[in-house]
C-alpha positions as CSV (number, residue, x, y, z in Angstrom):
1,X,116.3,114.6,-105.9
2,X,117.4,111.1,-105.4
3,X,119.6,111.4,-109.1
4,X,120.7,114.2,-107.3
5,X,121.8,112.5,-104.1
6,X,122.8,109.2,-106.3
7,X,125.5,111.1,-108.6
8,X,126.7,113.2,-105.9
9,X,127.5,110.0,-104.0
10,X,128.8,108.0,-106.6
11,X,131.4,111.6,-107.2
12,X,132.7,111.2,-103.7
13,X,133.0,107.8,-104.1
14,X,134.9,108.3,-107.0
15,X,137.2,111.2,-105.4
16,X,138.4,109.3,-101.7
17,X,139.0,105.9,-103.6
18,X,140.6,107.4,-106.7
19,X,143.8,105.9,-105.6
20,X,142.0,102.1,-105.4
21,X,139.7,102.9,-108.8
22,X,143.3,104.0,-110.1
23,X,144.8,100.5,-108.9
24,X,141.6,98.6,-110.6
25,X,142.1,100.4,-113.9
26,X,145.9,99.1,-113.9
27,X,144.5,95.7,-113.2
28,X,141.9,96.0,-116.0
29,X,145.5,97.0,-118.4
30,X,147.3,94.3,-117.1
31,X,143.8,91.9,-118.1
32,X,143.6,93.3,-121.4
33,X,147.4,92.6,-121.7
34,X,147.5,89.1,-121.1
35,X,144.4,88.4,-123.0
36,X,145.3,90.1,-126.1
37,X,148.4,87.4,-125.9
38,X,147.1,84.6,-125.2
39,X,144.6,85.4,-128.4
40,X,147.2,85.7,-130.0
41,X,148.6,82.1,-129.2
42,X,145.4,80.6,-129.4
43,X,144.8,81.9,-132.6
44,X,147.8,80.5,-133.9
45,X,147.5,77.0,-132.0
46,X,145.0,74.8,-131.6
47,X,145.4,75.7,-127.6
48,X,141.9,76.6,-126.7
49,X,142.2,80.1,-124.9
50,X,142.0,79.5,-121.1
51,X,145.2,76.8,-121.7
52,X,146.8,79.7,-124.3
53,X,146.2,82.4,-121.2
54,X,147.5,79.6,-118.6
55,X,150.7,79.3,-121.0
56,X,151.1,83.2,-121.3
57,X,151.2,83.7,-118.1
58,X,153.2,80.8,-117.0
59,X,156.1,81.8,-119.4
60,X,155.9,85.4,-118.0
61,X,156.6,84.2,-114.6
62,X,159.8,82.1,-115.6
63,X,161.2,84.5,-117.7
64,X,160.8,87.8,-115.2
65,X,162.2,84.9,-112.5
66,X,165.0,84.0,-114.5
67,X,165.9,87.5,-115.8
68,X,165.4,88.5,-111.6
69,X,168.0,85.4,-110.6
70,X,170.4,86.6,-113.1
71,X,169.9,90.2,-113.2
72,X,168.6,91.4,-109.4
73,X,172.5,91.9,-107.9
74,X,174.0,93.8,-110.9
75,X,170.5,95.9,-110.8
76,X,170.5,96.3,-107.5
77,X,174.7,97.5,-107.1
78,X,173.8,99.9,-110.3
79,X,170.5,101.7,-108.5
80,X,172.6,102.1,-106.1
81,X,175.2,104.0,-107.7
82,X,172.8,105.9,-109.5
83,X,171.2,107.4,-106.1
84,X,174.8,108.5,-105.1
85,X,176.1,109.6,-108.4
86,X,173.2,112.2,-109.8
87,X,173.9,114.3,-106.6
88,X,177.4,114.2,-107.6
89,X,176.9,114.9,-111.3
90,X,174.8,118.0,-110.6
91,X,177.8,119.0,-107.7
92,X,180.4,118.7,-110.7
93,X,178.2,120.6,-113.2
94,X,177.1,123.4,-110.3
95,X,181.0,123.6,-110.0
96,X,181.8,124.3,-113.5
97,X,178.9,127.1,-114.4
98,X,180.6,128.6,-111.2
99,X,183.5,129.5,-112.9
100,X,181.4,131.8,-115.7
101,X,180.4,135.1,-115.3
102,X,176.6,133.7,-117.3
103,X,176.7,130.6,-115.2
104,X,176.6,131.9,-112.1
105,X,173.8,134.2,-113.2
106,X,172.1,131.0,-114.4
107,X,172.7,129.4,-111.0
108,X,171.4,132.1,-109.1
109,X,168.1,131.9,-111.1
110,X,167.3,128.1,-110.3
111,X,168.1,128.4,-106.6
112,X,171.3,126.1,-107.0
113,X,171.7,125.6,-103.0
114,X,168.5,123.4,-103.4
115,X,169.2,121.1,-106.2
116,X,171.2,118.9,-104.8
117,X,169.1,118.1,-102.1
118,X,166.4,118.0,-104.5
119,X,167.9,115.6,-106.3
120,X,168.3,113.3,-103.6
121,X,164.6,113.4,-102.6
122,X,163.6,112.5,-106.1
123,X,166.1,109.8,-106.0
124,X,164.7,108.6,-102.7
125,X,160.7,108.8,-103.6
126,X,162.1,107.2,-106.9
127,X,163.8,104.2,-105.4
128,X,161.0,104.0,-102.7
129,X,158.1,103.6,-105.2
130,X,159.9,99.8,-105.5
131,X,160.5,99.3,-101.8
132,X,158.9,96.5,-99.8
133,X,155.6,98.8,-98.2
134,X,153.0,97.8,-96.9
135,X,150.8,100.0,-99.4
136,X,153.1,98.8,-102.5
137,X,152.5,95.2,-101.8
138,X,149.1,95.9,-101.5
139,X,148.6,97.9,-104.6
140,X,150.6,94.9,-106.8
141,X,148.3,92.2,-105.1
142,X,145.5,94.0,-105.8
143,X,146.6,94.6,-109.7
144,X,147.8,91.3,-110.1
145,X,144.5,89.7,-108.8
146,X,142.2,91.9,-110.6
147,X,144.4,91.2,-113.9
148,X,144.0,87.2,-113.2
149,X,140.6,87.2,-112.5
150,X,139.5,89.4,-115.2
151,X,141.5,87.6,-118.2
152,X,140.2,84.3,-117.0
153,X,136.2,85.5,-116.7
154,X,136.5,88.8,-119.0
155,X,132.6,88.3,-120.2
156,X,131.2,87.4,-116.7
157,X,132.2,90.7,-115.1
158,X,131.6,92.4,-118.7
159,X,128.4,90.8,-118.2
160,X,127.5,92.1,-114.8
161,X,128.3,95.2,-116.1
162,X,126.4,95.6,-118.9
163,X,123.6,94.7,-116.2
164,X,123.1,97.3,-114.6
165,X,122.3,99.3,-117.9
166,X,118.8,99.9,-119.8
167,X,117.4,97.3,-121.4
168,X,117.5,98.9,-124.6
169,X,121.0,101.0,-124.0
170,X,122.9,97.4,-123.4
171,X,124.0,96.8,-127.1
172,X,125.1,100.3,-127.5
173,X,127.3,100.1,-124.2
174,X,128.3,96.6,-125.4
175,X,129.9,98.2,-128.4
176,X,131.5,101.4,-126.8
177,X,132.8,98.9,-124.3
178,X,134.8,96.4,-126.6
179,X,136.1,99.7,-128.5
180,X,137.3,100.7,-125.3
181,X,139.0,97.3,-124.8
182,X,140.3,97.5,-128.9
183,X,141.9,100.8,-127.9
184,X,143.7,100.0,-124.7
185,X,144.5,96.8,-126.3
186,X,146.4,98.8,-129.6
187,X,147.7,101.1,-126.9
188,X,149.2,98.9,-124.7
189,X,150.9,97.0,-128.1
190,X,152.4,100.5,-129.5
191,X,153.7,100.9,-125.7
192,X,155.6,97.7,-125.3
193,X,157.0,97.7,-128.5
194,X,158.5,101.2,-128.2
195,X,159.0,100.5,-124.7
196,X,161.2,97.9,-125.5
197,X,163.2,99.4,-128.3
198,X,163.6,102.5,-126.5
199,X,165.7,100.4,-123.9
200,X,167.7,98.0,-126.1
201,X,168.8,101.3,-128.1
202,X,169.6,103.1,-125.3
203,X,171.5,100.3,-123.6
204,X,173.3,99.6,-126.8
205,X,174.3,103.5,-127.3
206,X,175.2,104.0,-124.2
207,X,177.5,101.3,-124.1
208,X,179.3,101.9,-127.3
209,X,179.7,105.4,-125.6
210,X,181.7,103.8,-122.5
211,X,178.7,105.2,-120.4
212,X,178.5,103.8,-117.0
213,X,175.5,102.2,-115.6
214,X,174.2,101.6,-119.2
215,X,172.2,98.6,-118.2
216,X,170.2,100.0,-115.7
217,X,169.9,103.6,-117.8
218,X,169.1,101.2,-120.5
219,X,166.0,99.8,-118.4
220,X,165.0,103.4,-116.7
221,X,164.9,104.7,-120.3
222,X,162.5,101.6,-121.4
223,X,160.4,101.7,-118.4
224,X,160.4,106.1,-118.7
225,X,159.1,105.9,-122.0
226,X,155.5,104.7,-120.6
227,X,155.1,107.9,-119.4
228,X,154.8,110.0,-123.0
229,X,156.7,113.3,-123.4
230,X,158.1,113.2,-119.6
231,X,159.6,110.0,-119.3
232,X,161.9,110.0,-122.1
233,X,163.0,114.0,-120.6
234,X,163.8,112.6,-117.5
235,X,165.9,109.6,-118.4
236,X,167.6,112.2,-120.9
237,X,168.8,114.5,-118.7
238,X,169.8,111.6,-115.2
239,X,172.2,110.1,-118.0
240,X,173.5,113.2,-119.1
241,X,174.6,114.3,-115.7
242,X,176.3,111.4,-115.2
243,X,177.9,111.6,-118.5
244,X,179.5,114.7,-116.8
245,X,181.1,112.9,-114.2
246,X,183.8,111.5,-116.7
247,X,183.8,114.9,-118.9
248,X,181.9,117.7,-120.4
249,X,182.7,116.1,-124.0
250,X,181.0,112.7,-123.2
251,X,178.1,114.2,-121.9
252,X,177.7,116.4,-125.1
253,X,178.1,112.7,-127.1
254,X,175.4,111.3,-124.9
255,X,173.0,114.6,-125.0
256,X,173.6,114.2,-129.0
257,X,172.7,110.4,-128.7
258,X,169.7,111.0,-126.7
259,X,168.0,114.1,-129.3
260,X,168.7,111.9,-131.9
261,X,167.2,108.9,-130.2
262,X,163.9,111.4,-129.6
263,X,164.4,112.1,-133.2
264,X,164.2,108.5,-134.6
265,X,161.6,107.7,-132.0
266,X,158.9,110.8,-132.9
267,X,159.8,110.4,-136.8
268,X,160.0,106.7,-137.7
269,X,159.1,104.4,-134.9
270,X,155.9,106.3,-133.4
271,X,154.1,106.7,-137.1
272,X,155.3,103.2,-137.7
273,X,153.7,101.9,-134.5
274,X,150.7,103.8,-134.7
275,X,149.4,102.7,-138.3
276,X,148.2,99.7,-135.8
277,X,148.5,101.1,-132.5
278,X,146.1,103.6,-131.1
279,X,146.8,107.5,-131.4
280,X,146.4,110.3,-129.2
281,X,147.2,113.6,-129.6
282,X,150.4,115.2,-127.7
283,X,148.8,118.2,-126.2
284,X,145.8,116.5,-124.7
285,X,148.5,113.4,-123.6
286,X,150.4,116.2,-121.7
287,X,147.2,118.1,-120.4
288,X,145.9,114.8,-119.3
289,X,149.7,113.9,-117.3
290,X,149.3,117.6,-115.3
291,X,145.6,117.3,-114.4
292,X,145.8,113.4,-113.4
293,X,149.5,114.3,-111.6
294,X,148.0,117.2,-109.4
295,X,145.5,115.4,-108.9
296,X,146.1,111.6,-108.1
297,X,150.2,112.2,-107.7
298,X,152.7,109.4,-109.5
299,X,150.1,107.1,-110.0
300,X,147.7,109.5,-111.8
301,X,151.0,110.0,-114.0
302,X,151.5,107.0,-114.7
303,X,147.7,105.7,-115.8
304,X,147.0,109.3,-117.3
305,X,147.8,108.3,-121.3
306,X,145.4,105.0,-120.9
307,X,143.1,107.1,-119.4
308,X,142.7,109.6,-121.8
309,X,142.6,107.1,-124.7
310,X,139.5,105.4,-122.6
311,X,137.9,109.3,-121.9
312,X,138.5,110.1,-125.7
313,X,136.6,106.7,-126.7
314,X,133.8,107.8,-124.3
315,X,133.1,111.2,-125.4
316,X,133.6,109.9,-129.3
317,X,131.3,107.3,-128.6
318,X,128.4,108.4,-126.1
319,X,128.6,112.0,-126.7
320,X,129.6,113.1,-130.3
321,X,128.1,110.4,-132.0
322,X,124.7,109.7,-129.5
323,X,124.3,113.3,-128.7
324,X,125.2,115.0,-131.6
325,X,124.9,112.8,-134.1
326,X,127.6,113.2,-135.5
327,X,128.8,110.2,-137.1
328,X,131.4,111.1,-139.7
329,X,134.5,110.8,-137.4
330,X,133.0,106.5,-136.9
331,X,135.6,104.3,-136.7
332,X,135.6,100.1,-136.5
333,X,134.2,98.9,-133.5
334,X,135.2,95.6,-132.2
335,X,131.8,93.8,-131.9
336,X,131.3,90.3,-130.0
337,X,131.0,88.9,-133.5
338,X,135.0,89.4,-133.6
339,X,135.5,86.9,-130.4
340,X,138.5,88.6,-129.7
341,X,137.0,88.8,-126.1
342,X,135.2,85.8,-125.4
Protein backbone atom coordinates (compact mmCIF):
# COMPACT_ATOMS: atom_id res chain seq x y z
CA UNK A 1 0.00 0.00 0.00
CA UNK A 2 2.74 2.41 0.90
CA UNK A 3 4.38 1.76 -3.09
CA UNK A 4 0.98 2.63 -3.74
CA UNK A 5 0.74 5.86 -1.79
CA UNK A 6 4.63 6.53 -2.67
CA UNK A 7 4.10 6.51 -6.64
CA UNK A 8 0.93 8.23 -6.49
CA UNK A 9 2.67 11.01 -4.65
CA UNK A 10 5.70 11.26 -6.54
CA UNK A 11 2.79 11.50 -9.96
CA UNK A 12 1.30 14.55 -8.49
CA UNK A 13 4.41 15.79 -7.69
CA UNK A 14 5.46 15.44 -11.00
CA UNK A 15 2.07 16.95 -12.57
CA UNK A 16 1.74 20.60 -10.40
CA UNK A 17 5.59 21.23 -10.80
CA UNK A 18 5.92 20.09 -14.35
CA UNK A 19 6.49 23.63 -15.21
CA UNK A 20 9.69 23.84 -12.58
CA UNK A 21 10.86 19.89 -13.49
CA UNK A 22 10.47 21.39 -17.13
CA UNK A 23 12.79 24.47 -16.13
CA UNK A 24 15.36 21.92 -14.30
CA UNK A 25 15.57 19.74 -17.41
CA UNK A 26 16.52 22.96 -19.51
CA UNK A 27 19.11 23.57 -16.91
CA UNK A 28 20.39 20.05 -17.01
CA UNK A 29 20.70 20.87 -21.40
CA UNK A 30 22.26 23.96 -20.75
CA UNK A 31 24.90 21.74 -18.15
CA UNK A 32 25.42 19.16 -20.67
CA UNK A 33 26.04 22.07 -23.14
CA UNK A 34 28.74 23.79 -21.60
CA UNK A 35 30.48 20.71 -20.39
CA UNK A 36 30.59 18.98 -23.58
CA UNK A 37 32.70 22.33 -24.65
CA UNK A 38 34.77 22.82 -22.21
CA UNK A 39 35.80 18.88 -22.87
CA UNK A 40 36.37 19.73 -25.82
CA UNK A 41 38.88 22.54 -24.92
CA UNK A 42 40.42 20.62 -22.34
CA UNK A 43 40.91 17.90 -24.41
CA UNK A 44 42.77 19.91 -26.85
CA UNK A 45 44.73 22.04 -24.14
CA UNK A 46 46.53 21.28 -21.42
CA UNK A 47 43.68 23.52 -19.35
CA UNK A 48 42.52 21.15 -16.76
CA UNK A 49 38.56 21.06 -17.11
CA UNK A 50 37.15 23.26 -14.35
CA UNK A 51 39.64 26.29 -15.97
CA UNK A 52 38.53 24.91 -19.74
CA UNK A 53 34.59 25.22 -18.28
CA UNK A 54 35.60 28.67 -16.47
CA UNK A 55 36.97 29.81 -20.09
CA UNK A 56 33.80 28.47 -21.96
CA UNK A 57 31.78 30.16 -20.18
CA UNK A 58 33.58 33.38 -19.77
CA UNK A 59 33.91 33.79 -23.66
CA UNK A 60 30.12 33.05 -23.94
CA UNK A 61 29.29 35.92 -21.79
CA UNK A 62 31.51 38.56 -23.82
CA UNK A 63 30.55 37.47 -27.02
CA UNK A 64 26.46 37.31 -26.33
CA UNK A 65 27.40 40.98 -24.46
CA UNK A 66 29.17 42.23 -27.40
CA UNK A 67 26.82 40.90 -30.09
CA UNK A 68 23.80 42.54 -27.42
CA UNK A 69 25.91 46.20 -27.43
CA UNK A 70 26.04 46.04 -31.07
CA UNK A 71 23.12 44.31 -32.14
CA UNK A 72 20.08 45.05 -29.31
CA UNK A 73 18.75 48.55 -31.06
CA UNK A 74 18.67 47.23 -34.74
CA UNK A 75 16.94 43.96 -33.10
CA UNK A 76 14.92 45.68 -31.10
CA UNK A 77 13.49 48.56 -34.10
CA UNK A 78 13.15 45.16 -36.44
CA UNK A 79 10.74 43.11 -33.65
CA UNK A 80 9.14 45.89 -33.73
CA UNK A 81 8.30 46.23 -37.21
CA UNK A 82 7.65 42.69 -37.38
CA UNK A 83 4.66 42.96 -34.71
CA UNK A 84 3.13 45.72 -36.92
CA UNK A 85 3.85 44.40 -40.33
CA UNK A 86 2.38 40.43 -40.18
CA UNK A 87 -1.06 42.04 -39.34
CA UNK A 88 -0.58 44.08 -42.29
CA UNK A 89 0.74 41.41 -44.63
CA UNK A 90 -2.23 39.02 -43.85
CA UNK A 91 -4.62 42.57 -44.42
CA UNK A 92 -2.90 42.87 -47.94
CA UNK A 93 -3.21 39.10 -48.77
CA UNK A 94 -7.00 38.90 -47.24
CA UNK A 95 -7.51 41.89 -49.73
CA UNK A 96 -6.23 40.20 -52.78
CA UNK A 97 -8.11 36.56 -52.37
CA UNK A 98 -11.15 39.06 -52.04
CA UNK A 99 -11.03 39.87 -55.43
CA UNK A 100 -11.48 35.87 -56.64
CA UNK A 101 -14.56 34.13 -56.88
CA UNK A 102 -12.16 30.72 -55.10
CA UNK A 103 -10.58 33.16 -52.71
CA UNK A 104 -13.38 34.39 -51.16
CA UNK A 105 -14.61 30.87 -50.79
CA UNK A 106 -11.26 30.08 -49.27
CA UNK A 107 -11.64 33.07 -46.90
CA UNK A 108 -14.95 32.17 -45.72
CA UNK A 109 -13.59 28.71 -44.67
CA UNK A 110 -10.75 29.97 -42.34
CA UNK A 111 -12.98 32.50 -40.55
CA UNK A 112 -10.87 35.49 -42.18
CA UNK A 113 -12.53 38.24 -39.71
CA UNK A 114 -10.36 36.45 -37.01
CA UNK A 115 -6.94 36.28 -38.42
CA UNK A 116 -5.85 39.42 -38.08
CA UNK A 117 -6.54 39.66 -34.58
CA UNK A 118 -5.05 36.36 -34.30
CA UNK A 119 -2.13 37.34 -35.63
CA UNK A 120 -1.63 40.00 -33.29
CA UNK A 121 -2.12 37.82 -30.21
CA UNK A 122 0.47 35.46 -31.45
CA UNK A 123 2.70 38.30 -32.04
CA UNK A 124 2.01 39.59 -28.55
CA UNK A 125 2.43 36.08 -26.53
CA UNK A 126 5.46 35.82 -28.97
CA UNK A 127 7.28 39.05 -28.08
CA UNK A 128 6.07 38.59 -24.34
CA UNK A 129 7.78 35.21 -23.85
CA UNK A 130 11.19 37.79 -23.94
CA UNK A 131 9.67 40.48 -21.77
CA UNK A 132 11.10 41.45 -18.38
CA UNK A 133 8.40 39.16 -15.94
CA UNK A 134 8.63 38.34 -13.03
CA UNK A 135 8.14 34.44 -13.88
CA UNK A 136 10.67 34.91 -17.00
CA UNK A 137 13.39 36.15 -14.85
CA UNK A 138 12.73 33.56 -12.57
CA UNK A 139 12.64 30.66 -15.03
CA UNK A 140 16.30 31.94 -16.66
CA UNK A 141 17.74 32.32 -13.03
CA UNK A 142 16.69 29.15 -12.20
CA UNK A 143 18.14 27.53 -15.64
CA UNK A 144 21.17 29.34 -15.55
CA UNK A 145 21.97 28.36 -11.86
CA UNK A 146 21.07 24.77 -12.24
CA UNK A 147 23.37 24.75 -15.60
CA UNK A 148 26.41 26.35 -13.45
CA UNK A 149 26.14 24.28 -10.66
CA UNK A 150 25.73 21.11 -12.47
CA UNK A 151 28.74 21.55 -15.10
CA UNK A 152 30.95 22.56 -12.24
CA UNK A 153 29.89 19.32 -9.78
CA UNK A 154 28.25 16.97 -12.65
CA UNK A 155 29.41 13.62 -10.61
CA UNK A 156 28.40 14.95 -7.08
CA UNK A 157 24.80 15.29 -7.93
CA UNK A 158 25.21 12.17 -10.44
CA UNK A 159 26.44 10.75 -7.40
CA UNK A 160 23.55 11.52 -5.07
CA UNK A 161 21.50 10.20 -7.55
CA UNK A 162 22.66 7.10 -8.19
CA UNK A 163 22.19 6.92 -4.32
CA UNK A 164 19.09 6.51 -3.84
CA UNK A 165 19.16 3.29 -6.12
CA UNK A 166 19.68 -0.56 -5.20
CA UNK A 167 22.79 -1.57 -4.28
CA UNK A 168 23.11 -3.93 -7.08
CA UNK A 169 20.94 -1.75 -9.76
CA UNK A 170 23.58 1.31 -9.42
CA UNK A 171 26.03 0.23 -12.25
CA UNK A 172 23.20 -0.54 -14.54
CA UNK A 173 21.56 3.12 -13.85
CA UNK A 174 25.17 4.43 -14.06
CA UNK A 175 25.28 3.30 -17.59
CA UNK A 176 21.66 4.20 -18.81
CA UNK A 177 22.54 7.45 -17.20
CA UNK A 178 25.77 8.52 -19.13
CA UNK A 179 23.86 7.26 -22.40
CA UNK A 180 21.37 9.56 -21.54
CA UNK A 181 23.93 12.38 -21.20
CA UNK A 182 25.80 10.95 -24.73
CA UNK A 183 22.41 11.42 -26.33
CA UNK A 184 21.42 14.91 -25.23
CA UNK A 185 24.97 15.75 -25.70
CA UNK A 186 24.97 14.58 -29.79
CA UNK A 187 21.52 16.14 -29.83
CA UNK A 188 22.24 19.31 -28.62
CA UNK A 189 25.52 19.33 -31.20
CA UNK A 190 23.19 18.35 -34.37
CA UNK A 191 20.89 21.25 -33.00
CA UNK A 192 23.33 24.09 -32.84
CA UNK A 193 25.04 23.33 -35.87
CA UNK A 194 21.81 23.29 -37.94
CA UNK A 195 20.58 25.91 -35.80
CA UNK A 196 23.14 28.05 -36.88
CA UNK A 197 23.24 27.41 -40.58
CA UNK A 198 19.65 27.55 -40.82
CA UNK A 199 20.03 31.36 -39.82
CA UNK A 200 23.15 32.46 -41.65
CA UNK A 201 21.30 30.90 -44.92
CA UNK A 202 18.38 32.38 -44.31
CA UNK A 203 19.78 35.82 -43.56
CA UNK A 204 21.99 35.60 -46.54
CA UNK A 205 18.93 34.58 -48.96
CA UNK A 206 16.81 36.84 -47.73
CA UNK A 207 18.97 39.54 -48.27
CA UNK A 208 20.16 38.86 -51.77
CA UNK A 209 16.20 38.80 -52.13
CA UNK A 210 15.92 42.64 -51.02
CA UNK A 211 13.70 41.07 -48.19
CA UNK A 212 13.16 43.39 -45.28
CA UNK A 213 13.88 42.61 -41.81
CA UNK A 214 16.28 39.80 -43.00
CA UNK A 215 18.40 40.02 -39.96
CA UNK A 216 16.00 39.47 -37.41
CA UNK A 217 13.96 36.71 -39.93
CA UNK A 218 17.50 35.55 -40.20
CA UNK A 219 17.68 34.94 -36.30
CA UNK A 220 13.75 33.81 -35.81
CA UNK A 221 14.55 31.22 -38.58
CA UNK A 222 17.83 29.95 -36.47
CA UNK A 223 16.18 30.09 -33.17
CA UNK A 224 12.62 28.26 -34.94
CA UNK A 225 14.52 25.52 -36.16
CA UNK A 226 14.98 24.11 -32.34
CA UNK A 227 11.56 23.32 -32.42
CA UNK A 228 11.67 20.25 -35.39
CA UNK A 229 9.03 20.24 -38.10
CA UNK A 230 7.11 23.50 -36.54
CA UNK A 231 9.62 25.90 -36.24
CA UNK A 232 11.00 25.97 -39.60
CA UNK A 233 6.79 26.14 -40.82
CA UNK A 234 6.36 29.12 -38.87
CA UNK A 235 9.33 31.21 -39.83
CA UNK A 236 8.37 30.11 -43.46
CA UNK A 237 5.22 31.34 -43.73
CA UNK A 238 5.85 35.13 -41.14
CA UNK A 239 8.54 35.90 -44.00
CA UNK A 240 6.38 35.08 -46.73
CA UNK A 241 3.67 37.37 -45.68
CA UNK A 242 5.75 39.99 -45.40
CA UNK A 243 7.26 39.24 -48.73
CA UNK A 244 3.78 40.18 -49.82
CA UNK A 245 3.87 43.54 -48.60
CA UNK A 246 6.26 44.59 -51.52
CA UNK A 247 4.46 42.10 -54.13
CA UNK A 248 2.99 38.79 -54.82
CA UNK A 249 6.15 37.88 -57.12
CA UNK A 250 8.64 38.46 -54.21
CA UNK A 251 6.79 36.51 -51.97
CA UNK A 252 6.62 33.57 -54.54
CA UNK A 253 10.80 34.09 -54.72
CA UNK A 254 10.94 33.83 -50.95
CA UNK A 255 8.26 30.78 -50.65
CA UNK A 256 10.60 29.13 -53.46
CA UNK A 257 13.76 30.07 -51.25
CA UNK A 258 12.27 28.75 -48.12
CA UNK A 259 11.07 24.85 -49.83
CA UNK A 260 14.22 24.74 -51.11
CA UNK A 261 15.98 25.70 -47.96
CA UNK A 262 13.66 22.72 -46.25
CA UNK A 263 14.91 20.80 -49.08
CA UNK A 264 18.74 21.16 -48.56
CA UNK A 265 18.14 20.99 -44.88
CA UNK A 266 16.01 17.39 -44.76
CA UNK A 267 18.33 15.93 -47.68
CA UNK A 268 21.97 16.99 -47.10
CA UNK A 269 22.52 18.75 -43.87
CA UNK A 270 20.22 16.58 -41.32
CA UNK A 271 21.80 12.99 -42.68
CA UNK A 272 25.13 14.79 -42.60
CA UNK A 273 24.62 15.99 -38.98
CA UNK A 274 23.16 12.97 -37.77
CA UNK A 275 26.01 10.37 -38.81
CA UNK A 276 27.33 12.00 -35.23
CA UNK A 277 24.39 13.52 -33.88
CA UNK A 278 21.56 11.68 -32.28
CA UNK A 279 18.45 10.53 -34.36
CA UNK A 280 14.92 10.52 -33.66
CA UNK A 281 12.30 9.60 -35.73
CA UNK A 282 9.87 12.47 -37.23
CA UNK A 283 6.49 11.01 -36.34
CA UNK A 284 7.34 10.30 -32.68
CA UNK A 285 9.24 14.04 -32.64
CA UNK A 286 5.81 15.49 -33.81
CA UNK A 287 3.66 13.17 -31.49
CA UNK A 288 5.95 14.08 -28.64
CA UNK A 289 5.52 18.35 -29.68
CA UNK A 290 1.32 17.83 -29.45
CA UNK A 291 1.23 15.69 -26.22
CA UNK A 292 4.08 17.86 -24.31
CA UNK A 293 2.24 21.26 -25.98
CA UNK A 294 -1.30 20.42 -24.66
CA UNK A 295 0.07 19.45 -21.94
CA UNK A 296 2.90 21.77 -20.52
CA UNK A 297 2.02 24.79 -23.26
CA UNK A 298 5.27 26.61 -25.06
CA UNK A 299 7.53 25.27 -22.78
CA UNK A 300 6.46 21.62 -23.18
CA UNK A 301 7.12 22.57 -26.98
CA UNK A 302 10.00 23.68 -26.71
CA UNK A 303 11.88 20.78 -24.38
CA UNK A 304 9.59 18.05 -26.10
CA UNK A 305 12.43 16.76 -28.89
CA UNK A 306 15.16 16.44 -25.81
CA UNK A 307 12.64 14.84 -24.00
CA UNK A 308 11.72 12.24 -26.23
CA UNK A 309 15.38 11.42 -27.06
CA UNK A 310 15.81 10.96 -23.00
CA UNK A 311 12.20 8.76 -22.96
CA UNK A 312 13.49 6.72 -26.03
CA UNK A 313 16.96 6.10 -24.16
CA UNK A 314 14.85 4.91 -21.15
CA UNK A 315 12.57 2.54 -22.56
CA UNK A 316 15.72 1.18 -24.93
CA UNK A 317 17.61 0.86 -21.99
CA UNK A 318 15.45 -0.24 -18.80
CA UNK A 319 12.65 -1.83 -20.67
CA UNK A 320 13.57 -3.49 -24.08
CA UNK A 321 16.87 -4.57 -23.15
CA UNK A 322 16.24 -5.38 -18.95
CA UNK A 323 12.77 -6.62 -19.51
CA UNK A 324 12.75 -8.24 -22.59
CA UNK A 325 16.01 -9.04 -23.14
CA UNK A 326 16.30 -7.97 -26.07
CA UNK A 327 19.65 -6.86 -26.77
CA UNK A 328 20.12 -6.81 -30.52
CA UNK A 329 19.13 -3.06 -31.08
CA UNK A 330 22.56 -2.35 -28.18
CA UNK A 331 24.24 0.57 -28.97
CA UNK A 332 27.75 2.20 -27.33
CA UNK A 333 27.22 3.24 -24.05
CA UNK A 334 29.35 6.00 -22.62
CA UNK A 335 30.85 4.34 -19.51
CA UNK A 336 32.88 6.37 -16.68
CA UNK A 337 35.83 4.69 -18.22
CA UNK A 338 35.42 7.38 -21.23
CA UNK A 339 35.86 10.51 -18.53
CA UNK A 340 33.95 12.49 -20.74
CA UNK A 341 31.93 13.32 -17.49
CA UNK A 342 34.18 13.54 -14.74
Amino acid sequence: MWVVIGTGAILALLWFGANIFLLLFAGILLAILLRSMSDWLSRRTRLGKRWSLILVITVILVVLTGVGWLMAGPISDQVDQLSVQIPEAIQKVRSRLNEYPWGKRLLEAIDPAGLVPMARTVVGEARGIFSTTFAVITGFFLILFVGLYLAFNAQLYLGGLLKLMPMEQRPRMREVLYDIGTTLRRWLLGQLISMTLMGLFTGIGLHLLHVPLSVILGILTGVLDFIPLIGPFIAGTATVLLAFLNSPILAFYVLLFFVGLQFVESHVLIPIIQRQAARLPPVLTLIAMVLFGSLFGFLGVLLATPLLATVLVLIKRLYIEDVLGDKKMDAPVTTPENKDWN
